[in-house]
C-alpha positions as CSV (number, residue, x, y, z in Angstrom):
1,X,45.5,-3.4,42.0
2,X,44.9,-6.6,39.7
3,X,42.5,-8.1,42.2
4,X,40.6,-4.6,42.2
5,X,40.3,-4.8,38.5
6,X,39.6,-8.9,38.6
7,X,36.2,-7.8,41.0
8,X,35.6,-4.8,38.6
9,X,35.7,-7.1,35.4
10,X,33.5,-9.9,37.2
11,X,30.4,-7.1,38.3
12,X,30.6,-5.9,35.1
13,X,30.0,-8.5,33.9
14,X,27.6,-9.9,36.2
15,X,25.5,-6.5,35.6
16,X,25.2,-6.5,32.0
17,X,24.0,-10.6,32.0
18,X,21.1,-9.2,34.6
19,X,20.6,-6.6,32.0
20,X,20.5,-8.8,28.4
21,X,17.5,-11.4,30.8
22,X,15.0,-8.7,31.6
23,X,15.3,-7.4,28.0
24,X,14.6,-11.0,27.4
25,X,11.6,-11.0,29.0
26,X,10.7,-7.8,27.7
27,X,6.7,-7.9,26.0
28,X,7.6,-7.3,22.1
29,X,7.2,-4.2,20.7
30,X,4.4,-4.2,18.0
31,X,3.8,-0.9,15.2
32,X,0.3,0.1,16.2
33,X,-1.8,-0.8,12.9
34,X,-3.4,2.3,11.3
35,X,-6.9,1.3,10.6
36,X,-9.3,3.2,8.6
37,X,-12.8,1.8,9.1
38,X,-16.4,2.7,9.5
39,X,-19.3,0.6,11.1
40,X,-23.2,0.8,11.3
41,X,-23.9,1.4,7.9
42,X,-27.1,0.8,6.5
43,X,-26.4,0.0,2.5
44,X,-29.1,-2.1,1.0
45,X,-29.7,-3.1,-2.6
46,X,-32.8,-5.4,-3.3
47,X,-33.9,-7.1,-7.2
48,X,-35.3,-4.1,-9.1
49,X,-33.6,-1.2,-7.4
50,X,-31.8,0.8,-10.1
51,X,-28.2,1.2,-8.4
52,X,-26.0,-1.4,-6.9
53,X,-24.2,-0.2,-3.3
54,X,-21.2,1.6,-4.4
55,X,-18.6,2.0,-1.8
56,X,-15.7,4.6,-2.1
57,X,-13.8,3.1,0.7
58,X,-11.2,6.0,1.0
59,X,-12.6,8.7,0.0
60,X,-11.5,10.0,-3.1
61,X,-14.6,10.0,-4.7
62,X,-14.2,7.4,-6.3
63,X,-16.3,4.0,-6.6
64,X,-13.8,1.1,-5.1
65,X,-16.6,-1.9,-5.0
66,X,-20.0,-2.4,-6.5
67,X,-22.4,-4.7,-5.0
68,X,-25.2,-5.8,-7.0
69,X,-28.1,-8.5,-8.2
70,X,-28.6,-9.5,-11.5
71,X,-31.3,-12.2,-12.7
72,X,-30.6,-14.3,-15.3
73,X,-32.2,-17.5,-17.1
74,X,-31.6,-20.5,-18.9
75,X,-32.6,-24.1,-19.4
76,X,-31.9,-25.3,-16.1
77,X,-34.3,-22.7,-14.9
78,X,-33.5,-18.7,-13.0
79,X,-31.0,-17.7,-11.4
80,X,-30.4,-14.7,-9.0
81,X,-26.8,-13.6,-8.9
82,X,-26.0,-11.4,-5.3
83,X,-22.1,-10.4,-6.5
84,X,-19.5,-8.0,-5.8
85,X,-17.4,-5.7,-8.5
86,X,-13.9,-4.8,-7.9
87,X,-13.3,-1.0,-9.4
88,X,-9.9,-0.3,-11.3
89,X,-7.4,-2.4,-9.5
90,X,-8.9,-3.2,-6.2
91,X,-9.4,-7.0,-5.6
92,X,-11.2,-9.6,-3.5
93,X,-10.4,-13.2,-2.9
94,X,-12.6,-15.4,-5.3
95,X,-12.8,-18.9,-6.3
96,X,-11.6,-19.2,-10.5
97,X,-13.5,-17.8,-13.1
98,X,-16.7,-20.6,-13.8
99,X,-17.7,-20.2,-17.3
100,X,-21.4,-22.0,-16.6
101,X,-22.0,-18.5,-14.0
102,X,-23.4,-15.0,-15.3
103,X,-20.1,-13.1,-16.1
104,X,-17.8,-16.3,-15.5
105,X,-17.9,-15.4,-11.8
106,X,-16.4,-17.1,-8.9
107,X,-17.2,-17.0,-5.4
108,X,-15.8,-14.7,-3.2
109,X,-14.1,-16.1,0.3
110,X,-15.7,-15.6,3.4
111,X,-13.6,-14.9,5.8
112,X,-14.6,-15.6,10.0
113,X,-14.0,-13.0,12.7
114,X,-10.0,-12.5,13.4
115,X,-8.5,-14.6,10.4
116,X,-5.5,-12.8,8.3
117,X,-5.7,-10.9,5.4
118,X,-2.8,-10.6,3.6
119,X,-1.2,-11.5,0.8
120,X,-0.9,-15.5,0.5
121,X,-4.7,-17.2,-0.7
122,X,-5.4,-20.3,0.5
123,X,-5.2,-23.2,-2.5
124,X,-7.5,-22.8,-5.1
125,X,-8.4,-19.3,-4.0
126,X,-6.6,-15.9,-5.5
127,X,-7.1,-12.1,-5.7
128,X,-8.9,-10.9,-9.0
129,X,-10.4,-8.0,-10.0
130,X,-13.2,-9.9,-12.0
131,X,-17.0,-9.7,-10.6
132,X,-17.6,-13.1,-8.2
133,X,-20.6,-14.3,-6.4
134,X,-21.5,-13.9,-2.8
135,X,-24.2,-16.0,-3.2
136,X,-26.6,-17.7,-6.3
137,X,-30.0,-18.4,-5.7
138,X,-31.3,-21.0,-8.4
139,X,-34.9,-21.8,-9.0
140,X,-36.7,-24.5,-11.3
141,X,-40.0,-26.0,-12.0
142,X,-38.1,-29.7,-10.6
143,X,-37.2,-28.4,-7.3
144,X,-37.2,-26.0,-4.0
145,X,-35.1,-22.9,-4.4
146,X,-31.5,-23.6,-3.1
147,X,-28.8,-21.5,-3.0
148,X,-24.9,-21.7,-3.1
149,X,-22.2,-19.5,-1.8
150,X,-20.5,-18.4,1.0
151,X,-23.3,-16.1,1.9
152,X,-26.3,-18.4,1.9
153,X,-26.5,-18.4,5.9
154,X,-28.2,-15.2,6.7
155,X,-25.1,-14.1,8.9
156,X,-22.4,-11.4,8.7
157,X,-19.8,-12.2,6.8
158,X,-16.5,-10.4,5.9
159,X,-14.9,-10.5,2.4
160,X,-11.6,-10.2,1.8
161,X,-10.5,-6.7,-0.3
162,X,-7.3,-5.0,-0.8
163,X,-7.2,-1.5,-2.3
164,X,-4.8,-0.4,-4.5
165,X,-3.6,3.0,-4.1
166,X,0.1,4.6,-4.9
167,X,1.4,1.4,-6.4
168,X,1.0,-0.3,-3.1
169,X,-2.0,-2.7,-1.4
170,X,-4.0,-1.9,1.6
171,X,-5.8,-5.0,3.0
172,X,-9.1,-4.7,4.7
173,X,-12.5,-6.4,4.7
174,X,-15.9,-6.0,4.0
175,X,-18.9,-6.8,5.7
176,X,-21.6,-8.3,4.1
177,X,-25.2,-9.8,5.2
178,X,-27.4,-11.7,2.3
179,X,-31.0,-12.1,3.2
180,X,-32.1,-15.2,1.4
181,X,-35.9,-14.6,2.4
182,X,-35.9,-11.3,2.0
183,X,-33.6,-11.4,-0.9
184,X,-31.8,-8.4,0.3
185,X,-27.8,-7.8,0.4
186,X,-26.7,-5.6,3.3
187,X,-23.5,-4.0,3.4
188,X,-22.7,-3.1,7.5
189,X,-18.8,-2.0,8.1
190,X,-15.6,-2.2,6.4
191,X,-11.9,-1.4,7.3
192,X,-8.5,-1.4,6.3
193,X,-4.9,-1.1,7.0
194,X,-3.8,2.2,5.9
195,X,-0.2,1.2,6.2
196,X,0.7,-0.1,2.7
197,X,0.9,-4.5,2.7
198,X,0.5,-5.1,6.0
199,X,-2.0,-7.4,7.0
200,X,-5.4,-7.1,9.1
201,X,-7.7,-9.3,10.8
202,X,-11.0,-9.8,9.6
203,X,-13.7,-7.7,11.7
204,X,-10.7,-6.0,12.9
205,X,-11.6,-1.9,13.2
């Protein structure tokens, strides 16, 4: 009888060691992410037209961003101002305030296909809800028209948004074309996480 009970003991055991490595070896388990997007838009705004691209992201009627151009002058000569508005408490990741820009503005990140968004900024980057550039065009009498920002390269670009709705964030993105011979900003796609501080990729839909 003890021997009986010795082998019983030993495959039990034996069995339940098998058991614990292929749940080792088990793929993880990952929450599906609950992504609200839309792509193929055709939002343009251009120097002169009379309303900036608003964009009521989810649908409450509502304006959550503004996109828009604004001219300005001074000594060192003009300067066209492509920028982004945060509504209410939405945000974007921006550079500091820069009190020599139109409106103090910083410039908003750019963000490459399949990078985080979440939370944490990079150093010397943070979430705001103050107007930023996406890109300034500068002209003078002393030189070519140049341009700085992370938009000056005539390529999509996604900026970095979270949306604040029911006292929580959703993160999602923006995406963003600035034609600097045209002079025309193009707003294509956007999505975000509808699951309350969880992150997304950039570009991801």
């Amino acid at each position: 009888m003890r021997l009986l009970s010795t082998s019983f003991l030993f495959t039990s055991c034996c069995l339940f060691l098998a058991s614990c490595q292929e749940n080792e070896n088990d793929p993880e388990i990952t929450v599906p992410k609950n992504i609200k997007s839309a792509v193929d838009l055709d939002f343009a705004v251009r120097l002169g037209d009379p309303y900036p691209i608003a964009l009521d992201l989810n649908e409450d009627n509502l304006v959550d961003f503004s996109l828009f151009m604004e001219l300005t002058a001074n000594s060192s000569g003009d300067h066209l101002y492509v920028g982004i508005n945060p509504i209410g408490a939405n945000q974007i990741i921006s550079s500091p305030e820069d009190d020599a820009h139109f409106l103090n503005m910083g410039f908003v990140q750019s963000f490459e296909t399949n990078k985080k968004i979440h939370a944490q900024t990079t150093t010397g980057l943070e979430w705001t809800v103050n107007f930023s550039s996406l890109v300034i065009r500068h002209t003078s009498n002393n030189q070519p028209d140049w341009h700085e920002g992370n938009w000056k390269n005539n390529q999509l670009n996604y900026a970095p948004i979270r949306l604040y709705k029911d006292n929580a964030y959703l993160y999602g993105w923006i995406g963003i074309k600035f034609d600097t011979e045209t002079e025309t900003l193009y707003v294509s796609s956007f999505a975000y996480n509808q699951t309350p501080d969880q992150e997304i990729l950039a570009g991801e839909r």
